[in-house]
C-alpha positions as CSV (number, residue, x, y, z in Angstrom):
1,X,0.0,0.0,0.0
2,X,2.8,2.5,0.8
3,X,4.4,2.1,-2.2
4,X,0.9,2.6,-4.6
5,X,0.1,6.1,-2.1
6,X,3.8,7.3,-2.6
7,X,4.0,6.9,-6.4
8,X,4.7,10.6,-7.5
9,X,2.6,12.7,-9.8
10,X,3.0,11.5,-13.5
11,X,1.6,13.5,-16.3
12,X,-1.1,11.3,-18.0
13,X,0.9,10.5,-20.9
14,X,3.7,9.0,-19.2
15,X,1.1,6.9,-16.9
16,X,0.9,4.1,-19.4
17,X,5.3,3.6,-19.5
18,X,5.2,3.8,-16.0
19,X,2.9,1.3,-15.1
20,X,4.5,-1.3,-17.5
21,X,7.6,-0.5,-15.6
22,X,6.4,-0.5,-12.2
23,X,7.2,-4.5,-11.0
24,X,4.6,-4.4,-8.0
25,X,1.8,-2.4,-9.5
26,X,0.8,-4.3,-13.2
27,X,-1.2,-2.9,-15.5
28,X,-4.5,-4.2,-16.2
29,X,-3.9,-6.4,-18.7
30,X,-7.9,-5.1,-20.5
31,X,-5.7,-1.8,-20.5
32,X,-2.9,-3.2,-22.6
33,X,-5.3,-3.7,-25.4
34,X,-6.6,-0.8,-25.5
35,X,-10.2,-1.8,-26.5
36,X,-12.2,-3.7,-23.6
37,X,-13.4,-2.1,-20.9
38,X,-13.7,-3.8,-17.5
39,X,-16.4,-6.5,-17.8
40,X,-19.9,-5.6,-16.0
41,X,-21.4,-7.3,-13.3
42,X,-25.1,-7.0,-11.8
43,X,-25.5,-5.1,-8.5
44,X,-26.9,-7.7,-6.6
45,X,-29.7,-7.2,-4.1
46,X,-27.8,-5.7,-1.6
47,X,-27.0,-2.4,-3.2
48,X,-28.3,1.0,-1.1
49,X,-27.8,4.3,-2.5
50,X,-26.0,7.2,-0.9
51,X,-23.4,5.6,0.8
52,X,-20.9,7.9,3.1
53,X,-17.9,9.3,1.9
54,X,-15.5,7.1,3.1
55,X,-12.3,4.9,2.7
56,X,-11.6,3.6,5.8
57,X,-14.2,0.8,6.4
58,X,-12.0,-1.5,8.2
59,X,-13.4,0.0,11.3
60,X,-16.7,-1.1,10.7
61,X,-15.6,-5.0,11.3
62,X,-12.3,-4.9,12.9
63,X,-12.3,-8.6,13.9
64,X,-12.4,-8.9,9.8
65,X,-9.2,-9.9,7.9
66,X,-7.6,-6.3,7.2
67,X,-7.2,-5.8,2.9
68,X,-6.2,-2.4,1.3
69,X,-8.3,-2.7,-1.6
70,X,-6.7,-0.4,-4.3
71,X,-6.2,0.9,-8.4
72,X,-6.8,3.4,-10.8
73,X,-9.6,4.5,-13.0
74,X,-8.6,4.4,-16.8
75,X,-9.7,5.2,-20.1
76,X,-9.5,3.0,-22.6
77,X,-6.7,4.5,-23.7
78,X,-4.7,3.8,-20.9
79,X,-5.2,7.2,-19.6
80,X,-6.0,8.0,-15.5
81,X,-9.0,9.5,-14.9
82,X,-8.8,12.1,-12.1
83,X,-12.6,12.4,-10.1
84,X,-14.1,9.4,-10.7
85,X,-16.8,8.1,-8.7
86,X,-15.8,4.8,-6.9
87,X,-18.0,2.8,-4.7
88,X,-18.0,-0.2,-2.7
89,X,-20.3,-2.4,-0.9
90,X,-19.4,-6.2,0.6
91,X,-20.2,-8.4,2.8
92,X,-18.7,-9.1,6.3
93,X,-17.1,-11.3,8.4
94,X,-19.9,-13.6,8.8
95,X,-21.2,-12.9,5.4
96,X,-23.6,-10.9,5.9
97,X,-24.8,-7.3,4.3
98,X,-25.9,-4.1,6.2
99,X,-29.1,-3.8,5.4
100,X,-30.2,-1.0,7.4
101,X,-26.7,1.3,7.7
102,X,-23.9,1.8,5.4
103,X,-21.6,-0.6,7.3
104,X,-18.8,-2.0,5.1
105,X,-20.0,0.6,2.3
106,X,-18.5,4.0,1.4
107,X,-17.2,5.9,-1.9
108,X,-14.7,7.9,-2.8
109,X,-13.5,10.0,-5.8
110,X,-10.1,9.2,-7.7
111,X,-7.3,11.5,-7.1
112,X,-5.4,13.2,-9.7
113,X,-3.8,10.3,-11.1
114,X,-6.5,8.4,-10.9
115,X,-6.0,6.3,-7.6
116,X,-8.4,5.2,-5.3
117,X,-8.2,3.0,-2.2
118,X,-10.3,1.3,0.7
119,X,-9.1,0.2,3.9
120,X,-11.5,-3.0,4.9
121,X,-12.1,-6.6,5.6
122,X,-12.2,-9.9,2.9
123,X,-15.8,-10.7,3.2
124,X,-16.5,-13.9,4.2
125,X,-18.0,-16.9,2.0
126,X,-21.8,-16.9,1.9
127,X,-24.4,-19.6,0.9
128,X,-24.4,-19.5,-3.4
129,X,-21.6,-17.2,-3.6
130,X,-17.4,-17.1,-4.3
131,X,-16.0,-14.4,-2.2
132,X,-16.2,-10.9,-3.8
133,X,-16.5,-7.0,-3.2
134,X,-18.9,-5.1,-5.2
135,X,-18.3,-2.2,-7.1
136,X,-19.7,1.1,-9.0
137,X,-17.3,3.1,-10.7
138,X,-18.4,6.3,-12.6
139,X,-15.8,8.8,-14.5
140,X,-16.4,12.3,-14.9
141,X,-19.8,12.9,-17.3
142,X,-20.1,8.9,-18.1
143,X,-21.7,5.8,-17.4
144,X,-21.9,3.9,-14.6
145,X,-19.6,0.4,-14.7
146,X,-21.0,-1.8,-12.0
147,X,-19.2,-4.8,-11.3
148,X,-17.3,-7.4,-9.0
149,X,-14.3,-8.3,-8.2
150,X,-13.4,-11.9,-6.9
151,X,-10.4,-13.3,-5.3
152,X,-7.9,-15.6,-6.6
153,X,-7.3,-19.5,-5.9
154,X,-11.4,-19.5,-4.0
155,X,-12.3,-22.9,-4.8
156,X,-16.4,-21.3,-5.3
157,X,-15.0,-19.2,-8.1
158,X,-15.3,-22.2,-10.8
159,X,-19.2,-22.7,-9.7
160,X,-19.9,-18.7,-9.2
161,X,-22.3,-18.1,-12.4
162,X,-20.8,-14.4,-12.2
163,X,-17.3,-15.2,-11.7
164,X,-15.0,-14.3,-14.7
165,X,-10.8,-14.3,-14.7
166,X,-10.9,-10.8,-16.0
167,X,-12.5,-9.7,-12.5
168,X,-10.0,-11.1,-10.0
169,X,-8.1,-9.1,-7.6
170,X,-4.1,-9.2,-8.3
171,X,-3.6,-10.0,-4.5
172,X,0.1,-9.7,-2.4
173,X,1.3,-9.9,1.3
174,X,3.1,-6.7,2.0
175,X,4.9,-5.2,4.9
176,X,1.5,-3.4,5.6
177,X,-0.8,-6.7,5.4
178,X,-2.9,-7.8,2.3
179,X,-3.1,-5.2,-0.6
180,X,-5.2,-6.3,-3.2
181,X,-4.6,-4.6,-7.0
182,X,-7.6,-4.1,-9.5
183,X,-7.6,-1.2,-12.4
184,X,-10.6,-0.6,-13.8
185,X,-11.2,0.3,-17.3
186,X,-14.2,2.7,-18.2
């Protein structure tokens, strides 16, 4: 996690070079062909608008497995896309969602490269499910992407009728406990 927050400011054109470069933060590999955007995924019944303004969720579950959850918004172009609209919403510990509150749920807006981050849990499995965090990402004056992300090696991901390769979190130990790498394309 330090090292994705430390990265310094690089001019969008020189984001794509970088990133190719950059050993512990890989490019999105839809990116690199500069044509497919990240794959869609529905919301699920557990989706409640309005959710706080907040990256920090770990709080909200603290005997949870801690995860920085983290990327960029691109273009299809490969370019970072500063303002986006990201959102999250996932299950907890036991496997349930907040119904009621906005536990486990927050959004953000990308930072001038692009970056966004949450501090939370890995959700627990659930009856029909693989583990997964859900996602809504919206740049600057366009659609909404709503997806999932899934997590690698889950023995449910191969019976998960939503699961897909192209959705799984790039997923390391670090000095700073589990960082998990997603970019998504828009």
């Amino acid at each position: 996690m330090t090292a994705f927050l430390t990265l310094p400011l690089i001019e969008g054109t020189r984001m794509r070079a970088f990133a190719r470069d950059a050993s512990e933060l890989p490019l999105t590999p839809a990116c690199d062909d500069g044509d497919e955007l990240t794959l869609e995924r529905e919301a699920g019944p557990f989706f409640r608008p309005n959710s706080p303004l907040n990256r920090d969720l770990y709080s909200d579950a603290p005997g949870g497995e801690r995860i920085t959850v983290a990327g960029f918004v691109f273009d299809n172009r490969c370019r970072p896309i500063a303002g986006s609209l990201v959102e999250i919403w996932h299950a907890d510990e036991k496997g349930d969602y907040d119904s009621v509150g906005f536990r486990l749920r927050g959004h953000q807006f990308t930072d001038a490269q692009g970056r966004w981050w949450f501090n939370t849990i890995i959700p627990t499995l659930y009856p029909g499910r693989t583990r997964h965090f859900h996602f809504k990402v919206q740049r600057p004056g366009g659609r909404v992407l709503t997806t999932q992300l899934y997590f690698p090696g889950e023995a449910r991901n191969a019976g998960d009728r939503l699961f897909d390769e192209a959705l799984v979190i790039d997923i390391k130990q670090t000095g700073d406990g589990k960082f998990g790498r997603f970019d998504f394309v828009t």
